[in-house]
C-alpha positions as a Markdown table, in Angstrom:
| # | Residue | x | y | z |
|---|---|---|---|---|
| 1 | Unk | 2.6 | -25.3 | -5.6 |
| 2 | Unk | 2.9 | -23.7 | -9.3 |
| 3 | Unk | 5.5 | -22.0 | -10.3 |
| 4 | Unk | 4.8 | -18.4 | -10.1 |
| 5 | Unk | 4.3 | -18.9 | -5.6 |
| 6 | Unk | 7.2 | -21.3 | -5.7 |
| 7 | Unk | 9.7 | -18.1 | -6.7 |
| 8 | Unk | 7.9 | -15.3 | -5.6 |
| 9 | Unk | 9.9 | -13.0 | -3.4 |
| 10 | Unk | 9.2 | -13.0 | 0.3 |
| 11 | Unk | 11.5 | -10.5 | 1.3 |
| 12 | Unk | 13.7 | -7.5 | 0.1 |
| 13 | Unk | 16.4 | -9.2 | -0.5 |
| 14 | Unk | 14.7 | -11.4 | -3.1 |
| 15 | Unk | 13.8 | -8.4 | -5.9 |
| 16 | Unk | 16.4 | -7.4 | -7.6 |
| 17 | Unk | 16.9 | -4.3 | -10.2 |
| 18 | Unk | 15.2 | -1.7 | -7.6 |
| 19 | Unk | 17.9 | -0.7 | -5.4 |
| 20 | Unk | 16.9 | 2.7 | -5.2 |
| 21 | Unk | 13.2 | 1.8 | -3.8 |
| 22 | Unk | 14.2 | -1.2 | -1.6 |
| 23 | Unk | 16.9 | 1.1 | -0.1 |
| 24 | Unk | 14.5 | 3.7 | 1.0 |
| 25 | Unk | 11.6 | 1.3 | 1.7 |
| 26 | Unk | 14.4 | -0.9 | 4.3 |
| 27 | Unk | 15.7 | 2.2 | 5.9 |
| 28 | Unk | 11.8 | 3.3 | 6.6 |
| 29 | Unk | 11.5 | 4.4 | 10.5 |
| 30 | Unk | 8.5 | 6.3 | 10.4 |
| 31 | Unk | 5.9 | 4.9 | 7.3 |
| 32 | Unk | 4.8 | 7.9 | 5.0 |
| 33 | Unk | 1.6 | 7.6 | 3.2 |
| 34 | Unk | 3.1 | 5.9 | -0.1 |
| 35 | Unk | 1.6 | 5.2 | -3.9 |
| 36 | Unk | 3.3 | 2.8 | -5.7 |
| 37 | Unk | 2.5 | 2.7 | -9.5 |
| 38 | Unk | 3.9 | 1.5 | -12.7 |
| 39 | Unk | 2.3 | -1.2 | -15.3 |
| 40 | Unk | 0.0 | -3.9 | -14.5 |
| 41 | Unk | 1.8 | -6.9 | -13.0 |
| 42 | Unk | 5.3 | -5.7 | -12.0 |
| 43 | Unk | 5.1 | -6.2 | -8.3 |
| 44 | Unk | 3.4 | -3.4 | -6.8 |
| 45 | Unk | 1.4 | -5.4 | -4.3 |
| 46 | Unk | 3.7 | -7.9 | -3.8 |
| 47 | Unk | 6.1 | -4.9 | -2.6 |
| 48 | Unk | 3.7 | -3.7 | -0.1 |
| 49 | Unk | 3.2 | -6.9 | 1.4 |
| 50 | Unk | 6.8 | -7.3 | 1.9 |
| 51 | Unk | 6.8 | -4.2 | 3.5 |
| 52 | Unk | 4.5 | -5.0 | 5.5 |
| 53 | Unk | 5.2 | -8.2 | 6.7 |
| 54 | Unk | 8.7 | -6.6 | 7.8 |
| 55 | Unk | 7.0 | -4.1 | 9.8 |
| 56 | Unk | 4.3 | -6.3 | 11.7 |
| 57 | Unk | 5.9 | -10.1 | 11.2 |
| 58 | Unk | 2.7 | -12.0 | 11.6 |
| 59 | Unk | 0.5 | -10.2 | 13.5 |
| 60 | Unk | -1.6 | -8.0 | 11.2 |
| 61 | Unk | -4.7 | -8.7 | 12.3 |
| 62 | Unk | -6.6 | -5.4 | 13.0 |
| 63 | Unk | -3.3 | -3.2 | 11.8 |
| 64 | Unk | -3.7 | -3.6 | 7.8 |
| 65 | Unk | -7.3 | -3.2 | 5.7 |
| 66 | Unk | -6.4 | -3.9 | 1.9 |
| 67 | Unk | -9.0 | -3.2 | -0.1 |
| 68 | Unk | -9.0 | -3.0 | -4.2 |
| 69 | Unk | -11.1 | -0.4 | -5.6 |
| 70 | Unk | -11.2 | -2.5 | -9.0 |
| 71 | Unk | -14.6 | -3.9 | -7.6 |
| 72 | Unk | -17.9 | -1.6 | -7.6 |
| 73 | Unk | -18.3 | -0.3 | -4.0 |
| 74 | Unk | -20.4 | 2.5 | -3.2 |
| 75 | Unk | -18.7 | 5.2 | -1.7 |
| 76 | Unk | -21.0 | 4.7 | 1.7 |
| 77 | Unk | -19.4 | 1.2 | 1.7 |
| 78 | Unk | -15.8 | 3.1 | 1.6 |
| 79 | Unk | -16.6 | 5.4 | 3.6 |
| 80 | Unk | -17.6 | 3.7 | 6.4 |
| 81 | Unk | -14.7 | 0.4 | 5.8 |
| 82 | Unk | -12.2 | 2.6 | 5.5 |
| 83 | Unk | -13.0 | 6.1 | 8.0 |
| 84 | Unk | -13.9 | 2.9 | 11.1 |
| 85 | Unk | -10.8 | 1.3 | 10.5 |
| 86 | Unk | -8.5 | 4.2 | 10.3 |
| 87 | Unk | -9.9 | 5.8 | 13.5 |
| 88 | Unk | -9.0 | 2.6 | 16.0 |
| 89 | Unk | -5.4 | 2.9 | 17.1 |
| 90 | Unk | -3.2 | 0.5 | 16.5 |
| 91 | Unk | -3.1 | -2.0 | 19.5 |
| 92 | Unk | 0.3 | -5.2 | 20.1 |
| 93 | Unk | 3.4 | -5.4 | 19.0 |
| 94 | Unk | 4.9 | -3.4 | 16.0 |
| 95 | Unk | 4.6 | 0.3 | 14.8 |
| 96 | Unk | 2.0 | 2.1 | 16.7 |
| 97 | Unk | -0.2 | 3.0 | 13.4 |
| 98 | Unk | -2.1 | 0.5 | 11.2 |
| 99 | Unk | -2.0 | 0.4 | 7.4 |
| 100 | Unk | -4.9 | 0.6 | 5.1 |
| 101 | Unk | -3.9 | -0.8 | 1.3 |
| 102 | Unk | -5.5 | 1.0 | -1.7 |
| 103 | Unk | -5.1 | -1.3 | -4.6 |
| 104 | Unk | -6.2 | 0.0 | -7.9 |
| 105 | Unk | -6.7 | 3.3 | -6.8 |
| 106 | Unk | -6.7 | 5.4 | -10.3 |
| 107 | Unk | -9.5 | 3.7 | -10.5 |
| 108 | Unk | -11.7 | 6.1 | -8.0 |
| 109 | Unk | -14.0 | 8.7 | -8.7 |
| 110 | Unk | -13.2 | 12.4 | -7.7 |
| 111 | Unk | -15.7 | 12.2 | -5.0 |
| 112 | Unk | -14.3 | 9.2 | -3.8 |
| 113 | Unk | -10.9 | 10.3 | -3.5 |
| 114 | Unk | -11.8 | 13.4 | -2.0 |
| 115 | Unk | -13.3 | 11.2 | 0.9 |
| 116 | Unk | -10.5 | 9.0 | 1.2 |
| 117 | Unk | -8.5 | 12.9 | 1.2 |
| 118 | Unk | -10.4 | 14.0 | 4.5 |
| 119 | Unk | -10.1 | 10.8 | 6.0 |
| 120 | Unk | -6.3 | 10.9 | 5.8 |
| 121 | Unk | -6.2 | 14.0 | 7.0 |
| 122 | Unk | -8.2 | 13.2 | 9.9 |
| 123 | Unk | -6.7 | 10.0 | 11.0 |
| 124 | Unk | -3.0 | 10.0 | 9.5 |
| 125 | Unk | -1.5 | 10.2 | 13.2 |
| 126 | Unk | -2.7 | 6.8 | 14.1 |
| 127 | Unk | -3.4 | 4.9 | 9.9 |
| 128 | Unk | -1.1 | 5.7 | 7.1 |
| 129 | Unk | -2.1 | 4.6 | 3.3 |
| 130 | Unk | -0.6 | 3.0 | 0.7 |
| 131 | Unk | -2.2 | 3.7 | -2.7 |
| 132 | Unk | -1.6 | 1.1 | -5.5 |
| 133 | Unk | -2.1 | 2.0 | -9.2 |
| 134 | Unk | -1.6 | 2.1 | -12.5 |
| 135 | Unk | -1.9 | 5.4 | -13.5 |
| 136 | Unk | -0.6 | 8.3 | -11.0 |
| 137 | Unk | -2.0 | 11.0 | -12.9 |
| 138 | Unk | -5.2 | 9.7 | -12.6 |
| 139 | Unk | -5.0 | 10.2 | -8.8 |
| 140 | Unk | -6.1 | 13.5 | -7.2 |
| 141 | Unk | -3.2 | 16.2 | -6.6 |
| 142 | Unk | -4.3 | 15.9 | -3.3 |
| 143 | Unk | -3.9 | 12.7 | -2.5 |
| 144 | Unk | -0.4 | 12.7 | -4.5 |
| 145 | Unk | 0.7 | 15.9 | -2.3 |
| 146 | Unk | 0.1 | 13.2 | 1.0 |
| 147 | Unk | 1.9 | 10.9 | -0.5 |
| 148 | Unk | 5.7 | 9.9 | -1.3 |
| 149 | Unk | 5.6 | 8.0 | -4.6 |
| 150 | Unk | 7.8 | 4.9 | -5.3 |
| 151 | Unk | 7.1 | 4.5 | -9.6 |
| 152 | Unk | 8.0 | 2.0 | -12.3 |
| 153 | Unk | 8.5 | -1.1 | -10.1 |
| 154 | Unk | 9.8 | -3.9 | -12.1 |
| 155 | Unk | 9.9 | -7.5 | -10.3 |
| 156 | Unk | 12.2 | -10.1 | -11.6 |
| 157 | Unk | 13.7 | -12.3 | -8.8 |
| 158 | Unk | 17.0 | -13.4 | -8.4 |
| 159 | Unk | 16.3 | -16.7 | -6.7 |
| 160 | Unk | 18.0 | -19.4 | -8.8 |
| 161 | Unk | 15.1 | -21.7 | -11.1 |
């Protein structure tokens, strides 16, 4: 095992220096649609999928779709990945909604955002989203209105080397 999976954080306890969004993100009853963003490589992902492992434990199968938009899909392809997925509820143990993962989000065209946009609106009682990027500005101010925003995540861990 190298080093970098050795120390990774697992769990909230384990990141240290963002109080303020592991607070809010521990005291989560009902999931919001969220965007985390800051700089590449601080821990973005690796904060979602804390998140959700404290939400579902193991059992994610059919309750979380992560997808990253930094490969070329066709909107059809989106579409249809994301709109099937989103429309099944949630089914087993855990919160009664699924989660669809968005990672490198900025980096989708207006059309595609405004499909992802109906979609939420259509299906946020049973999915929620989480939106990944770089650049929030670069997101629609639709999608950003839908959304509570968690920004400049920085990751060091405080497990001892």
């Amino acid at each position: 095992m190298n080093w970098v999976h050795k120390y990774k954080p697992r769990k909230f306890d384990d990141i240290i220096e963002q109080e303020h969004i592991i607070d809010v993100l521990e005291k989560i009853k009902i999931l919001p649609h969220m965007i985390f963003h800051g700089p590449h490589g601080v821990g973005k992902t690796l904060v979602s999928q804390i998140l959700i492992k404290k939400l579902y434990g193991d059992d994610i199968v059919n309750k979380v779709l992560q997808m990253d938009f930094s490969c070329d899909y066709t909107i059809d392809i989106i579409k249809n990945n994301i709109k099937n997925f989103a429309r099944i509820k949630a089914k087993g143990n855990g919160p009664n909604y699924k989660i669809i993962i968005i990672e490198d989000a900025d980096t989708m065209s207006a059309s595609t955002q405004l499909s992802l946009f109906r979609i939420i609106e259509n299906y946020s009682h049973i999915t929620r989203f989480c939106l990944i990027c770089n650049s929030i500005n670069k997101l629609s101010d639709s999608l950003r209105s839908r959304s509570v925003s968690y920004t400049h995540l920085t990751l060091p861990t405080n497990r001892e080397v």
